[in-house]
VOGU-3710 file (C-alpha; in Angstrom, 3 decimals, decimal comma):
1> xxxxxxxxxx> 61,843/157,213/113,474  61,221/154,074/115,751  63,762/151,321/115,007  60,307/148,878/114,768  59,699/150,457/111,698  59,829/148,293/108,636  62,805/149,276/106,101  61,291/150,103/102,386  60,546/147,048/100,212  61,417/149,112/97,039
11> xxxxxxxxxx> 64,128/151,204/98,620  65,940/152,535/95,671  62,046/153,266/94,192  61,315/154,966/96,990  64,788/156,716/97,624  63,312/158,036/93,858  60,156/159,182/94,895  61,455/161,339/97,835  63,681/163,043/95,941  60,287/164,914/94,368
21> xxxxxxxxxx> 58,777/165,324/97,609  57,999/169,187/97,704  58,353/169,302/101,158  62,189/167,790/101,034  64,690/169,663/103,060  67,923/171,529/101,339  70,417/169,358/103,505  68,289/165,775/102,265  68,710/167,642/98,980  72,045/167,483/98,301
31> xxxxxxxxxx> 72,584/163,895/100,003  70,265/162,430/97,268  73,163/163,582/94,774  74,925/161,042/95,603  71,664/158,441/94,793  73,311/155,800/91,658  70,218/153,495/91,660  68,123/155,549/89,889  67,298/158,236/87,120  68,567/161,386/89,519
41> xxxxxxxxxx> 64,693/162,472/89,977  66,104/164,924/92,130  67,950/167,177/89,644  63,998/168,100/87,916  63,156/170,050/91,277  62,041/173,482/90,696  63,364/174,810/94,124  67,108/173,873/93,037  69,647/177,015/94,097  72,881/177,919/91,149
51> xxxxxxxxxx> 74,940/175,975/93,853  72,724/172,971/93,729  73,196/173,497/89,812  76,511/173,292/89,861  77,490/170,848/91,977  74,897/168,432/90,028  76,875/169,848/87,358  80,098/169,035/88,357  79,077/165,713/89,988  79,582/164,450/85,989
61> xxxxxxxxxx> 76,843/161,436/86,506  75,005/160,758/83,330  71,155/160,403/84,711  72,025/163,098/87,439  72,472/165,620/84,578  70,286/164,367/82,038  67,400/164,862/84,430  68,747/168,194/85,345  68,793/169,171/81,222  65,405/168,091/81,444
71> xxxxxxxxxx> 64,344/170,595/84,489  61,679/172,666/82,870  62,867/175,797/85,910  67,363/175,396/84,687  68,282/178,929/84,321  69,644/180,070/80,655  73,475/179,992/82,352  73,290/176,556/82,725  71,334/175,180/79,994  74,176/176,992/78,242
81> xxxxxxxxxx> 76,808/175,398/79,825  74,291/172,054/79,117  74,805/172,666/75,336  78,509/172,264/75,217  78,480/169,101/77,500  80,233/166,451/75,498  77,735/163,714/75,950  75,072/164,239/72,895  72,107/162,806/75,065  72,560/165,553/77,439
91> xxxxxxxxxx> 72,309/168,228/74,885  69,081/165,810/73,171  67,874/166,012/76,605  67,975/170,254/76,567  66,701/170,413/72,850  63,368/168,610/74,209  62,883/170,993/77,080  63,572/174,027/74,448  60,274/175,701/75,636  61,088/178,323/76,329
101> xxxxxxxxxx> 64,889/178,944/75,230  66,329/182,071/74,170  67,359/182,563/70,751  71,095/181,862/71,569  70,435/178,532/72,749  68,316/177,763/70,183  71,041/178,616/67,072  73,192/176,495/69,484  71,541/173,411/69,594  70,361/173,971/65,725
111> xxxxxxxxxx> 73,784/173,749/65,014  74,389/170,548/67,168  76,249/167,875/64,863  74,951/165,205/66,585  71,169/164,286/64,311  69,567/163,427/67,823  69,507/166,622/69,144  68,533/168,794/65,829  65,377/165,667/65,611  64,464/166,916/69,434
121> xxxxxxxxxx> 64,531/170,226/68,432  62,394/169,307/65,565  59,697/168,471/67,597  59,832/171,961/69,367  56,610/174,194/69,343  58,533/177,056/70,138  61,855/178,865/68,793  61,620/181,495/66,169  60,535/180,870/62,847  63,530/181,800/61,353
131> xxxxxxxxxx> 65,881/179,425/63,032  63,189/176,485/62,716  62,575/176,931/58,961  66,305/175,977/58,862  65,723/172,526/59,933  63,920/172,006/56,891  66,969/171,977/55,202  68,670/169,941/57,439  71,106/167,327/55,989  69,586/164,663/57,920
141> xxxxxxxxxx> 66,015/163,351/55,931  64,300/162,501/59,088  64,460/165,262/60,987  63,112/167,367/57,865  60,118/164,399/58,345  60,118/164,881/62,063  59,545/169,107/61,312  56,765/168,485/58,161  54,752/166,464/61,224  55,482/169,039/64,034
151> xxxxxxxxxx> 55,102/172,361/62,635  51,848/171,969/60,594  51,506/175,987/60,645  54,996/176,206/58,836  55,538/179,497/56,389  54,152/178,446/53,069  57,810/178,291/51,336  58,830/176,026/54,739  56,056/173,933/53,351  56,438/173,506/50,069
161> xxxxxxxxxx> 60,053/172,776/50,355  59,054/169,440/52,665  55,853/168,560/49,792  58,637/168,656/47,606  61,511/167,174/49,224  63,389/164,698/47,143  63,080/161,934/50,252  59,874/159,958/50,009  59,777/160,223/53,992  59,839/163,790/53,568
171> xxxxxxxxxx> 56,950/164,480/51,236  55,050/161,840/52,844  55,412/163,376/56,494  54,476/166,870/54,737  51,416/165,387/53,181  50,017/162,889/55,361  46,264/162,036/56,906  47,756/162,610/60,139  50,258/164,975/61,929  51,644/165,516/65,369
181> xxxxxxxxxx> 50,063/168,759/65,869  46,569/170,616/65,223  45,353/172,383/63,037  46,363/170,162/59,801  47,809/172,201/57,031  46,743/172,707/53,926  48,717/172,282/50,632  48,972/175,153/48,187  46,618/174,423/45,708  49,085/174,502/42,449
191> xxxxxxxxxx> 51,099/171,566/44,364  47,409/169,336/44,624  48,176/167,725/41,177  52,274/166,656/41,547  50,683/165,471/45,186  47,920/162,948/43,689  49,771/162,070/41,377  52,865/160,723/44,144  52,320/156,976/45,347  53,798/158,671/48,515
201> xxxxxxxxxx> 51,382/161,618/49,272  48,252/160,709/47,221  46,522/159,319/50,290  47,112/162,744/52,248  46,302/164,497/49,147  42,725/163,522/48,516  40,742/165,038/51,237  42,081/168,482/49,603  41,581/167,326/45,632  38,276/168,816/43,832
211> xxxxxxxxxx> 37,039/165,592/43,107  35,414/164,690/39,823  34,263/161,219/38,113  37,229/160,671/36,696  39,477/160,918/39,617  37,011/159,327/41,373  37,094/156,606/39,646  40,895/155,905/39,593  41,187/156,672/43,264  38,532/153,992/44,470
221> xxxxxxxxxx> 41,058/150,882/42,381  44,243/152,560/43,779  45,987/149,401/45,831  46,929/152,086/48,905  44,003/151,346/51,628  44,007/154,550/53,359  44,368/156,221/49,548  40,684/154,813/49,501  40,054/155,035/52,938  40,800/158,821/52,163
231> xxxxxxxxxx> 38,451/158,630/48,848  35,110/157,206/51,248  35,493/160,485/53,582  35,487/162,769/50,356  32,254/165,338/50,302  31,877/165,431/46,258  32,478/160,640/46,436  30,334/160,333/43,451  27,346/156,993/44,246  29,097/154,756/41,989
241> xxxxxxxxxx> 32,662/154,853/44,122  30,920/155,136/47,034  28,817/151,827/46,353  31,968/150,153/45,321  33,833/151,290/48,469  31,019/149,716/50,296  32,180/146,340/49,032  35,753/147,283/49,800  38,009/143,927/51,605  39,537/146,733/53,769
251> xxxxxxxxxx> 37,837/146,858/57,023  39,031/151,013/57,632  37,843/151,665/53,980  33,899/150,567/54,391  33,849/152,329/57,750  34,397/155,608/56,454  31,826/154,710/54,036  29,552/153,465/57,199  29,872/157,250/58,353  28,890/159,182/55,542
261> xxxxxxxxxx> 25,062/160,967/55,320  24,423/159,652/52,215  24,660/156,249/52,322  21,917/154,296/51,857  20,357/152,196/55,264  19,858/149,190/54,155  24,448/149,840/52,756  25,229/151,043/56,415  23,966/148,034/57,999  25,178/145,610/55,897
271> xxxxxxxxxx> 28,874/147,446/56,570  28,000/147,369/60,123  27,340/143,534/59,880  30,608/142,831/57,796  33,094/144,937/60,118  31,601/142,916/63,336  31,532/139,998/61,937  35,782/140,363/60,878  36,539/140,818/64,567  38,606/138,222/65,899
281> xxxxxxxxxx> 38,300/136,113/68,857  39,219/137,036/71,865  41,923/134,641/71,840  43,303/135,215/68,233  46,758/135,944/69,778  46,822/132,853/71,359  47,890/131,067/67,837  49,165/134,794/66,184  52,657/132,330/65,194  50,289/130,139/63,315
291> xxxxxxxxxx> 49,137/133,605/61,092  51,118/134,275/58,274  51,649/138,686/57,716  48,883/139,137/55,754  46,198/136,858/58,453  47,598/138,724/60,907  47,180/142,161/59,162  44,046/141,035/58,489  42,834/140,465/61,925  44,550/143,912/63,169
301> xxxxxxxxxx> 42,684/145,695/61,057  39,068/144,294/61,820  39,379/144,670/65,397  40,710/148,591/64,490  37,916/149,083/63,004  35,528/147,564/65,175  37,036/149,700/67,775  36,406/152,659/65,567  33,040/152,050/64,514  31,900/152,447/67,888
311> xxxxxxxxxx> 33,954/155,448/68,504  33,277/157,731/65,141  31,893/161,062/65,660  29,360/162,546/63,122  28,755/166,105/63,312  25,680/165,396/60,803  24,807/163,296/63,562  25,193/165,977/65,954  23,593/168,881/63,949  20,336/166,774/63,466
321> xxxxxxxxxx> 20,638/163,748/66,528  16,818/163,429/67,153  16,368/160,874/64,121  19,462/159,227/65,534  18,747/158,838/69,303  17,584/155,685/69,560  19,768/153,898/66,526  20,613/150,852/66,818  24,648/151,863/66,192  26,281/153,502/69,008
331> xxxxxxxxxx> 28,698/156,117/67,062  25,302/157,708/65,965  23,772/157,653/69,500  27,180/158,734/70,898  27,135/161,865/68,532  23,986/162,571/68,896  24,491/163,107/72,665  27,312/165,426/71,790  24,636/167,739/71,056  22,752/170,810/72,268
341> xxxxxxxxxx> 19,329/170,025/70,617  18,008/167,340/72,719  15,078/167,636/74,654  15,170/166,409/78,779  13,091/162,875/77,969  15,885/161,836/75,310  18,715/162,880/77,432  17,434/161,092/80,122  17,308/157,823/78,282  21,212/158,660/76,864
351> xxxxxxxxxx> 22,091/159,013/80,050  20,632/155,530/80,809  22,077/154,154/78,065  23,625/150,531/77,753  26,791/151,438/75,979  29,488/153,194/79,142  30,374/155,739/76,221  26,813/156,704/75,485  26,267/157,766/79,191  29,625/159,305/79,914
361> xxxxxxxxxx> 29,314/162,024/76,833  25,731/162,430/77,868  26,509/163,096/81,607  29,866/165,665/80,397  27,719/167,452/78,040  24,846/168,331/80,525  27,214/168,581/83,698  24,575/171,070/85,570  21,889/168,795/84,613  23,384/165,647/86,465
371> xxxxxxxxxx> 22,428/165,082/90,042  25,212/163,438/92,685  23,148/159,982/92,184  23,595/159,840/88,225  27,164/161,230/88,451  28,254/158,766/90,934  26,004/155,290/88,352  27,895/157,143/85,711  31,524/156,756/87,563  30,627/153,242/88,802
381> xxxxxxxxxx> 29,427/151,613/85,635  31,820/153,202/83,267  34,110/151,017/80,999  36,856/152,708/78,983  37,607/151,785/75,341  41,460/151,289/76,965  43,260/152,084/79,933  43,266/155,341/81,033  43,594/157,374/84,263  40,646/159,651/83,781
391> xxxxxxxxxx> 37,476/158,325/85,007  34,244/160,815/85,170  34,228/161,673/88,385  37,045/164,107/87,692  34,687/166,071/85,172  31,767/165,503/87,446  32,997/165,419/91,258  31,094/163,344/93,854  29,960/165,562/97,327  31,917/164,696/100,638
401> xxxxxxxxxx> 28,716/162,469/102,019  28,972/160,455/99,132  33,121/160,358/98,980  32,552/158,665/102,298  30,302/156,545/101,492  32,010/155,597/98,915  35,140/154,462/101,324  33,424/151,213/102,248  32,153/150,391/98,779  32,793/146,884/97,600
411> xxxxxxxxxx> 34,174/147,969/94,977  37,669/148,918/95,158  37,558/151,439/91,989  34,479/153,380/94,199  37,184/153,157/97,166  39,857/155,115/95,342  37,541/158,030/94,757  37,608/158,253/98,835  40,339/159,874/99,475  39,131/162,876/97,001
421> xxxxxxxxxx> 37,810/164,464/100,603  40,051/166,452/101,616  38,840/166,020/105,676  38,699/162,215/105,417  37,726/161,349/108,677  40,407/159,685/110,132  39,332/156,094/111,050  38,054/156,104/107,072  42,086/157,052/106,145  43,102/154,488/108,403
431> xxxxxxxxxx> 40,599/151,750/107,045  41,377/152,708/103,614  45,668/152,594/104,119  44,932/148,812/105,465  42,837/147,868/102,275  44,033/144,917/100,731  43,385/146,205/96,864  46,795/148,128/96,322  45,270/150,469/94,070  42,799/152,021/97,495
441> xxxxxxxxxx> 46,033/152,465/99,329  47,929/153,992/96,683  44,731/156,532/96,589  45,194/157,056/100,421  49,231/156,766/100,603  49,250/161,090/99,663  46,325/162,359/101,613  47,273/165,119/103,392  45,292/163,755/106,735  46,724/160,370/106,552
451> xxxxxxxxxx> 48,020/159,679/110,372  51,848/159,299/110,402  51,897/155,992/111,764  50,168/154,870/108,674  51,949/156,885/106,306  55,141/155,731/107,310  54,124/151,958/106,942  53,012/152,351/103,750  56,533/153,310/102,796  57,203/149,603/103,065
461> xxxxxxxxxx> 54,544/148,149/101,163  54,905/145,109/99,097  53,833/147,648/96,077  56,253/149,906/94,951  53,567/152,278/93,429  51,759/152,490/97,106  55,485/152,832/98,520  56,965/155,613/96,243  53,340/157,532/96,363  53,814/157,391/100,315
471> xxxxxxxxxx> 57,542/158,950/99,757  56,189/161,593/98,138  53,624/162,504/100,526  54,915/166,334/101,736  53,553/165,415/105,181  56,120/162,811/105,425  57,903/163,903/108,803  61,632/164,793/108,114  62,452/161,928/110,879  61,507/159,129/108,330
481> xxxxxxxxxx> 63,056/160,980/105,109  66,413/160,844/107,216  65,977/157,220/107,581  65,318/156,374/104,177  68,451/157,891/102,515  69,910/156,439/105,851  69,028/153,245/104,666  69,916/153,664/101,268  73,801/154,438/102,103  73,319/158,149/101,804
//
């Protein structure tokens, strides 16, 4: 590596980054164990030999072997060995990459007497059933909370022990409105009246009750919000609760009203009006020490729900979308595009639609329908409800003409999707690892074609995410991987 070349901005970042490089040498390997400045990235390499293992292993340096506990390829020998280390956030560490353990080192770590690593374990998919129904009695209350929200497909008796549990967490983490995993269980229908009848599970409890009046009724004054919020999704919500849920002063409660079939029109827009109109400023945070708990909860919730409102799917919607094409709300016009039942005019104007949402689950539900020219106005104009990494143009790729196009956009988002060709010309790579948006030469920084000379100056860019994506480019020449851990003292 020439002398002339710039040392790494972010060295120990970078010094990081290399040591997941795929293309990293045995020898630069084992010099990264010596790497302090860091979280040991290099112990979670798959292509680690049993001597590599154990001289991590005997190296004794806390990130070094927590990373390697966390290396989803560690041989059974040594996550073995890993359960006897002395240092409990090792073995937490193994219990969370229990994927696939043996039986052995599952009893092992269910036997832990350290609570952090039996709650890791709780979390588990996998183990056999027999060893996990243990956990449920556990001494420790939360990780018998932490299994009730994990294992939702639980043996019945694993179940009912947790809806009965004499820990309010318990009970309430076994019969909640929402749970870690999918499908949602189901409690035994004997334990439905001891459940509604507990301040603690009532509100998970509903959506399973056979409602009549009478329950109704008591339900829709019960102080717990998402008790009623429950009630309002109920099929058999008698008109009379449903009217008065309408009227409800929580925001979450008179949406779920908002999205049933049966409410009257002339009720859904007047919701509609009332949830918008609780949003707060854009600014509201600006003075949130001037709120006292309940002004702020009260402004959390209306913007939750006016984020919801325009995010609800209706399968009614879906099942029958024609009536609900052109509506005025755009839940109903986003679930009606979910659907197979629309003829070409109306999916052409969902596809045109002014809400980013509208058009992006139009566009992903009639992929072979979009040509290159809508998928790339769908890409370019779309606005996600938060950050995110996924952008449509990964569900609906853009052809090499337009990719480089696309490298001399004005737009620096439509420059990122450049480097997607994988035979970039090279004067485009170049162009692109000069851009002055840091998120274009990020993009660039692991193309495969990216000329060396470029590569390697990206290493020591002021941006430590173009930097450490450049380290762990595998067409980084060995030369300038020496250097580095040269640099770094190792």
């Amino acid at each position: 590596m020439p002398d002339t070349t710039p040392p790494p901005v972010h060295l120990d970042e970078v010094v990081e980054a290399l040591a997941s490089n795929p293309a990293l040498p045995p020898a630069l390997v084992r010099r990264l164990f010596g790497h302090r400045n860091g979280f040991g990235a290099v112990a979670k390499r798959p292509d680690l030999t049993d001597e590599m293992i154990a001289e991590i292993i005997a190296i004794d340096d806390h990130w070094l072997t927590h990373s390697l506990a966390l290396n989803r390829h560690l041989p059974h020998t040594f996550r073995m060995a890993l359960a006897e280390h002395p240092d409990p956030g090792i073995r937490t560490a193994l219990a969370a990459r229990a994927d696939d353990a043996t039986r052995e080192l599952f009893e092992r770590l269910l036997g832990d007497t350290d609570p952090k690593v039996r709650l890791s374990l709780a979390q588990s998919p996998h183990g056999p059933a027999d060893l996990r129904a243990r956990l449920a009695t556990d001494p420790d209350p939360e990780i018998r909370a932490t299994l009730a929200q994990w294992w939702t497909q639980a043996p019945e008796p694993v179940r009912r022990l947790l809806l009965t549990d004499s820990e309010d967490s318990v009970r309430a983490a076994a019969c909640a409105t929402y749970f870690r995993a999918l499908p949602h269980p189901v409690p035994p229908a004997d334990l439905l009246p001891m459940l509604l009848a507990d301040p603690v599970t009532r509100a998970g409890a509903v959506r399973h009750c056979t409602l009549d009046a009478d329950t109704a009724g008591r339900l829709a004054l019960d102080p717990d919000d998402e008790v009623r919020k429950e009630l309002a999704e109920h099929p058999d919500l008698p008109p009379p609760q449903r009217d008065l849920l309408a009227e409800d002063p929580a925001p979450r409660v008179m949406l779920h009203v908002f999205a049933r079939q049966d409410t009257p029109e002339s009720t859904r827009a007047a919701i509609h009006a009332r949830i918008l109109s609780s949003v707060p400023p854009t600014d509201w945070l600006d003075d949130v020490r001037d709120l006292d708990d309940a002004a702020l909860e009260r402004q959390i919730m209306g913007e939750l729900a006016a984020s919801e409102l325009r995010r609800l799917s209706l399968p009614w919607v879906t099942a029958d979308p024609l009536p609900y094409a052109d509506s005025p709300y755009v839940c109903f016009r986003l679930s009606a595009a979910m659907s197979d039942r629309l003829p070409a005019p109306v999916v052409a104007r969902l596809l045109d639609d002014e809400e980013s949402s509208v058009r992006t689950a139009m566009a992903l539900h009639v992929r072979d329908q979009v040509d290159d020219a809508t998928a790339e106005r769908i890409d370019r104009s779309h606005r996600p409800y938060k950050r995110s990494r996924w952008r449509p143009a990964d569900d609906l790729p853009l052809p090499v003409d337009v990719l480089r196009r696309l490298a001399t956009d004005p737009d620096p988002r439509m420059r990122r999707l450049a480097p997607r060709d994988p035979d970039l010309p090279v004067e485009l790579a170049r162009a692109l690892a000069a851009d002055t948006d840091g998120s274009v030469r990020r993009s660039i920084a692991t193309h495969p074609k990216l000329p060396v000379e470029e590569l390697t100056r990206l290493l020591a860019d002021p941006s430590e995410h173009v930097a450490t994506a450049a380290a762990g480019n595998a067409h980084l020449p060995q030369g300038h991987m020496h250097r580095i851990l040269t640099l770094a003292g190792l």
